[in-house]
C-alpha positions in Angstrom: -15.5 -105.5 244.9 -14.3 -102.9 247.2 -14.5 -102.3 251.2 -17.8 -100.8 251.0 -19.1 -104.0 249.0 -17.6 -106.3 252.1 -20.4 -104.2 254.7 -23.2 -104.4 252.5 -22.3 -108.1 251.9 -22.0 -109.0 255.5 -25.1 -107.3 256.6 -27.1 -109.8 254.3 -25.1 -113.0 255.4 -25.3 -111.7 259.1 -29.1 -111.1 258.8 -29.3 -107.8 259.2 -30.7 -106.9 256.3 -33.2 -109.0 254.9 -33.0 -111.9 257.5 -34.4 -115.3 256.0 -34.7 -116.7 260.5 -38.0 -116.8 262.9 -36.6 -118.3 265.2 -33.8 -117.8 267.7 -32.2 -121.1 268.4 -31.9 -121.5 264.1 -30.5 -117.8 263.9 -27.9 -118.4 266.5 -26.7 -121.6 265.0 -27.0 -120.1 261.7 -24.0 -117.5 262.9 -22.2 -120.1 265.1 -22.1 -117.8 268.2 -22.8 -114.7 269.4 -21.0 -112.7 272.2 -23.3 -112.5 275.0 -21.4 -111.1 278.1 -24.3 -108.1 278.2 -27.2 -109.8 278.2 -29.6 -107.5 277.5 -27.8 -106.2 274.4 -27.3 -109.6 273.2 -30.7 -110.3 273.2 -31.6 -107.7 270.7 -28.9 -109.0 268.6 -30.7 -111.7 268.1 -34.1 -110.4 267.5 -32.4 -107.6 265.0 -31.8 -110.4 262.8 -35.3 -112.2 263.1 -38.2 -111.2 260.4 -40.2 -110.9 263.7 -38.9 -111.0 267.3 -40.0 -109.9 271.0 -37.7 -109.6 273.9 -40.1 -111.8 275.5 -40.2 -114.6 272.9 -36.3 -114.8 272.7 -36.5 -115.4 276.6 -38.6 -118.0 276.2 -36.4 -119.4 274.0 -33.3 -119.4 276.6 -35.6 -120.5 279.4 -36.5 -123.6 277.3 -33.0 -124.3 276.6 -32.9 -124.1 272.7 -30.5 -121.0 273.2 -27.8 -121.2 276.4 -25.6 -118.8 277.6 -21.8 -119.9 278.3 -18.3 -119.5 277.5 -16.4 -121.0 274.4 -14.3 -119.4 272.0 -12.8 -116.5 273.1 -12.8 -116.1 277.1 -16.3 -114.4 277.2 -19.9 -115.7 277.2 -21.5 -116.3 274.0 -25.1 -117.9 272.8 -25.0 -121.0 271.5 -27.4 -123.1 269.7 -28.5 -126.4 271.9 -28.3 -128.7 268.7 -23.7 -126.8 268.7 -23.2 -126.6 272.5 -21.5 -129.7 272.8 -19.5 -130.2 270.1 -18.1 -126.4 269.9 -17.2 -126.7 274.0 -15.2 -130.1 272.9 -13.4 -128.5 270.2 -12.4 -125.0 271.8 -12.9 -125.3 276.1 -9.1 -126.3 276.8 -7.7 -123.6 274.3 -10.2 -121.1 276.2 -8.9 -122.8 279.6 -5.2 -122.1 278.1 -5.9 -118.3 277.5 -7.3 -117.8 280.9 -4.1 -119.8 282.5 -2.3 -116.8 284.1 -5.5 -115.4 285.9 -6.4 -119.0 287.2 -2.8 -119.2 288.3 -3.4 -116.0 290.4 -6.3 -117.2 292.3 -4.9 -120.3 293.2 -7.2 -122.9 290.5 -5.4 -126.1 289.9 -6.4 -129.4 289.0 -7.2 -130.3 292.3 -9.3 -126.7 293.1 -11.6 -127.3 290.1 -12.3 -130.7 290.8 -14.0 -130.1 294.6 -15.4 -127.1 293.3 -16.9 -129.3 290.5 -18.1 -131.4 293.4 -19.6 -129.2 295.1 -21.3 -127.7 292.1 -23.2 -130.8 291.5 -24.2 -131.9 294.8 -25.5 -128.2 295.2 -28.0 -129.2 292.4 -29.3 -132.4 293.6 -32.0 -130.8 295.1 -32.5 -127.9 293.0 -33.1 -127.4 289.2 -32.1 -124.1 288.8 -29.4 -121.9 291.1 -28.6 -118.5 290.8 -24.3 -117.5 290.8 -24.7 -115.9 294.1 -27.0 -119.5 295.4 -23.8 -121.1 293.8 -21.1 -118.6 296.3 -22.8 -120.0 299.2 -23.1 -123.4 298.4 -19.0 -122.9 297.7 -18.6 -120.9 301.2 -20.1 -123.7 302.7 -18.3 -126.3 301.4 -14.8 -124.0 302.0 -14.3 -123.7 298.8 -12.2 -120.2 299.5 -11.0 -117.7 297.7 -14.5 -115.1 297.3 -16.7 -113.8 294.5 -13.9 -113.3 292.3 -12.2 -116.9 292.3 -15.5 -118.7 293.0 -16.5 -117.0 289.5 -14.0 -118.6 287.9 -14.6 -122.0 289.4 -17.9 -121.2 288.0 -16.7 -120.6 284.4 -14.5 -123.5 284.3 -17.5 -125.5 285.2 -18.8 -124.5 282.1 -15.7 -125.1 280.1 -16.1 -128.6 281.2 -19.3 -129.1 280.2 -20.8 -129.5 284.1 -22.9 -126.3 284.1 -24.9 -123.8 281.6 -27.6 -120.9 282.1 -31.1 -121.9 283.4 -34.1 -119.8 283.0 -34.2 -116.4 284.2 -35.5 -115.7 287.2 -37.6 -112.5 288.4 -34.4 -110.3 287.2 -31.3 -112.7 288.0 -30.2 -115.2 285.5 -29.3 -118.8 286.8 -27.1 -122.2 285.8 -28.0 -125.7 285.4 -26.3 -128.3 284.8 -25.9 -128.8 280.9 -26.5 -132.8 280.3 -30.2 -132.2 282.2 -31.2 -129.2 279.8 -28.8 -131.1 276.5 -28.7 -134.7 276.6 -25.2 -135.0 275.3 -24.7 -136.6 272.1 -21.7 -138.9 270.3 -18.8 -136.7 270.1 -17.8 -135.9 266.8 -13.8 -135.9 264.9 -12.1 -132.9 265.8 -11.4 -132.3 261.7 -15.3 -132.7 261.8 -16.1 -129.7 264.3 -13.1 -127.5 262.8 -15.2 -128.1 259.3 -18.2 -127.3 261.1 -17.2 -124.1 262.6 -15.5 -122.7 259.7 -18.2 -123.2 257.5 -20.8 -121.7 259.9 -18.3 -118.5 260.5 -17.8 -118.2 256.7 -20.9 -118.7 255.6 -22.8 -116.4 257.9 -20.3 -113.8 258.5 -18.5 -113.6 255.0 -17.1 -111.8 253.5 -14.1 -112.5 255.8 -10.1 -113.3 256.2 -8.8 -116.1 257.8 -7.7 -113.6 260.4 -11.3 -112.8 261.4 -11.9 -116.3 261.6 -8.6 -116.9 263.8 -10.0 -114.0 266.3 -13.1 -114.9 266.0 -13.5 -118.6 267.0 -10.1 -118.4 269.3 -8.3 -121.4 267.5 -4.6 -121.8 267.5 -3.3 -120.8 264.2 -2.6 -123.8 262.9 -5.7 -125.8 263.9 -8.0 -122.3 262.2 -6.0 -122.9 258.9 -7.0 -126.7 259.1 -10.3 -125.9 259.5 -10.4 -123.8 256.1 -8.7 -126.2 254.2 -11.4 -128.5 255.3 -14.2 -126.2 253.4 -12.4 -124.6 250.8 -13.8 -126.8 248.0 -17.1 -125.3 249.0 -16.2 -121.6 249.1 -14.2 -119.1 246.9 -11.9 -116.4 247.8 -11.5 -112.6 246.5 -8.1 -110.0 247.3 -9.8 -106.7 248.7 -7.5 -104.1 249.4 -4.3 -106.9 250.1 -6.7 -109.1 251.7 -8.1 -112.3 250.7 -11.8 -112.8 251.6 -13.9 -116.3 251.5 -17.6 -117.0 250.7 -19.5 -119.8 250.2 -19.8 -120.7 246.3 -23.7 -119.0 246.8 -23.5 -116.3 248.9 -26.2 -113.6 249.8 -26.0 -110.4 247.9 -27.7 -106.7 249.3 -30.6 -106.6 246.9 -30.7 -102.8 246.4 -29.2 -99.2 247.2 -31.9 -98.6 249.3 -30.6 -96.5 252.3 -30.7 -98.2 255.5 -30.1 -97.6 259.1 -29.9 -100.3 261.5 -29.2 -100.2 265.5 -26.7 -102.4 266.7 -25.9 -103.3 270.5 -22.8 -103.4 272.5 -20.6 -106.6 271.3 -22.5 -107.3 267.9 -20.8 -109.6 265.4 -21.0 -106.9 262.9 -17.7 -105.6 264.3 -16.6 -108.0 266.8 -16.4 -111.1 264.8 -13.5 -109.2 263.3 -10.1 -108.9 263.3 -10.2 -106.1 261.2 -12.8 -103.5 261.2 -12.3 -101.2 258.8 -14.9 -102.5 256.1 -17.9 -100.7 258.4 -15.5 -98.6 260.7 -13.0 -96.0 259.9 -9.8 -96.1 262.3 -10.6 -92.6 262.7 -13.8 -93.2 264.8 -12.6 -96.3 266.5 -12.0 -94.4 269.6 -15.4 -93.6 269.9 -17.1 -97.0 269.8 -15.3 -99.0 272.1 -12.4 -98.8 274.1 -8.8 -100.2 274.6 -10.1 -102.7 277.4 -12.4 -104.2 275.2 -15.6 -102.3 275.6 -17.8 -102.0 272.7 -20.4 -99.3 272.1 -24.3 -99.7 270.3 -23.8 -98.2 267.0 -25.6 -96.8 264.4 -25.1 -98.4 261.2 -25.9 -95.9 257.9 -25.5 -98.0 254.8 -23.2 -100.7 255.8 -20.9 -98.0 257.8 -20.7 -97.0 261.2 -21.7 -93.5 261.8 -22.8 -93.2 265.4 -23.8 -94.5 268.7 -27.0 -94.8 270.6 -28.5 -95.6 273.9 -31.4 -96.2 275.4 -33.3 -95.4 279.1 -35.9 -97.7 280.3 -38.7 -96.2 282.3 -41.5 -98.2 283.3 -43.3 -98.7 279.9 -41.4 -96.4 278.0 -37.8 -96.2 276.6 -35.9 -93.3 275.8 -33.6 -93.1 272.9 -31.0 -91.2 272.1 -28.7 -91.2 269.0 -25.6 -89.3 269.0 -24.1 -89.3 264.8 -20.3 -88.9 264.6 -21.5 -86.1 261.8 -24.5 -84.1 261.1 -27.0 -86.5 259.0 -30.0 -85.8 256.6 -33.2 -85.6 257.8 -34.2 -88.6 256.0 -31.5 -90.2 258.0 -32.8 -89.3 261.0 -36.3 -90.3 260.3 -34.8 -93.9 259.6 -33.3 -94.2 262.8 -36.7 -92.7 264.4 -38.2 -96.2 262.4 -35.5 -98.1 263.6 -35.8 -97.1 267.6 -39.2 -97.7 267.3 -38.8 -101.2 266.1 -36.3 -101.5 268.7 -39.4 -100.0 271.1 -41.9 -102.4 270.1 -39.0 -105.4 270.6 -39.3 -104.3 274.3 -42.9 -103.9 274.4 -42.1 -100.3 275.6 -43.4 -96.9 274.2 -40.9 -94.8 272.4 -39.7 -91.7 273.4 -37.3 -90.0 270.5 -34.9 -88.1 271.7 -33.5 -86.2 268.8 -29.8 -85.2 268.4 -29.4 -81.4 269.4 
């Protein structure tokens, strides 16, 4: 097995290729998490990896609460299954609380800072279901909780570390929070060994192939507490050296069926790169640069066989949506008429007409 065999591999276990999910709440807990900080883009993450999927239908899904929004893992928001939330915020909220230490230390947040704004938080939604963030500033300038938009945000996302607050249904355009035990009635808190062995073997099982590296990046665990958690599983999964590195997979792992050439539209922040430490299965160092940037940005991609050869993006007007792929290279026309069947499945996803805009 080489590098180009670790691609193809993933896009099966990621369900990208192939996907085996119709819904989104068992797709999402099939991969553990998924980043989520742009919403939109997120979105079609999921539905990428569903046999059938609408933008519409996946919103239904959040709005119903079988998929929330909210940070855990790494300092960012992610999706989360309903059935994981709880358990996954118990086992990695203070060691995303602990990364974020030196920012919260800026803007004043102690102990004593979270715990009124906390306060406040909750009474806000004693009368109210559903509150938007910037319902949730005033009910802090109110209540002199200080500081402005950019400390009350983090009073907001500490809220959701500590299991007080999660998204809410969306609302005309503007997303909103609600407090997590109304919309996921929280269960009996599991071992820690128990959630370790539980997010290990959801992150190796839908993302492998993959080095205990990825998984250390991915999930945001000390070093010591991700190696525990492979120990845990590794009677259940086999490893592999690739090019000095030692992959797992589960003992039955997803193969790509054929060599049939494929092109597939990723957004900004998919797992297909960011669930990894190291990219250079799908991405060659030399076009790294181009797809997202040293503060963390990440570019939609084109993805030509398993390997990153482009970026795309898309302009919404009214019922249509322009789209416009930009190839690293010059590609075949076959190529091109995959992505053209790709944006149009991206299209329909929206509900929007397609307009192609081909590469000059």
């Amino acid at each position: 097995m080489n590098l180009e065999d670790v691609a193809n591999i993933r896009l099966v276990n990621q369900q990208i290729e192939a996907s085996t999910f119709n819904r989104g709440k068992d797709l999402v807990s099939w991969m553990g998490a998924m980043q989520a900080q742009d919403y939109a883009m997120a979105i079609w993450g999921i539905g990428l990896r569903l046999s059938e999927a609408t933008e519409k239908l996946i919103q239904k899904e959040i709005n119903n609460g079988s998929i929330l929004r909210t940070h855990l893992l790494r300092p960012t928001w992610h999706f989360v299954s309903a059935d994981d939330i709880w358990w996954m915020l118990e086992l990695t909220a203070a060691q995303v609380r602990m990364k974020s230490g030196s920012r919260l230390k800026e803007l004043g947040i102690d102990s004593e800072v979270s715990l009124k704004s906390n306060q406040v938080i909750e009474s806000a939604f004693a009368n109210h279901k559903y509150l938007t963030r910037e319902e949730l500033y005033f009910e802090m300038e109110q209540n002199k909780v200080g500081g402005g938009k950019d400390r009350w945000s983090h009073l907001i996302f500490l809220a959701e570390l500590e299991g007080i607050l999660c998204s809410g249904i969306k609302r005309d355009k503007s997303q909103t929070y609600a407090i997590l035990a109304d919309r996921v009635p929280r269960p009996t808190s599991i071992s820690r060994d128990e959630a370790l062995a539980k997010l290990a073997f959801k992150y190796f099982s839908s993302h492998c192939p993959a080095s205990i590296n990825d998984f250390i990046w991915w999930s945001g665990l000390p070093i010591t507490a991700a190696k525990r958690a492979l120990e845990i599983i590794k009677p259940n999964f086999i490893s592999e050296t690739i090019a000095d590195q030692e992959f797992w997979f589960p003992e039955h792992f997803s193969r790509p069926l054929s060599k049939i050439p494929s092109v597939y539209l990723l957004p900004a922040f998919d797992e297909f790169l960011i669930s990894y430490k190291d990219r250079t299965a799908a991405f060659p160092l030399a076009h790294h640069s181009k797809a997202f940037t040293n503060n963390g940005i990440f570019h939609p991609v084109i993805v030509v066989n398993g390997q990153v050869k482009g970026l795309w993006k898309r302009t919404i007007k009214k019922d249509e949506v322009y789209f416009e792929p930009k190839f690293f290279n010059p590609v075949s026309k076959d190529i091109l008429d995959l992505t053209a069947k790709s944006a149009l499945k991206f299209a329909e996803f929206l509900d929007k007409k397609l307009v192609f805009v081909e590469p000059a």
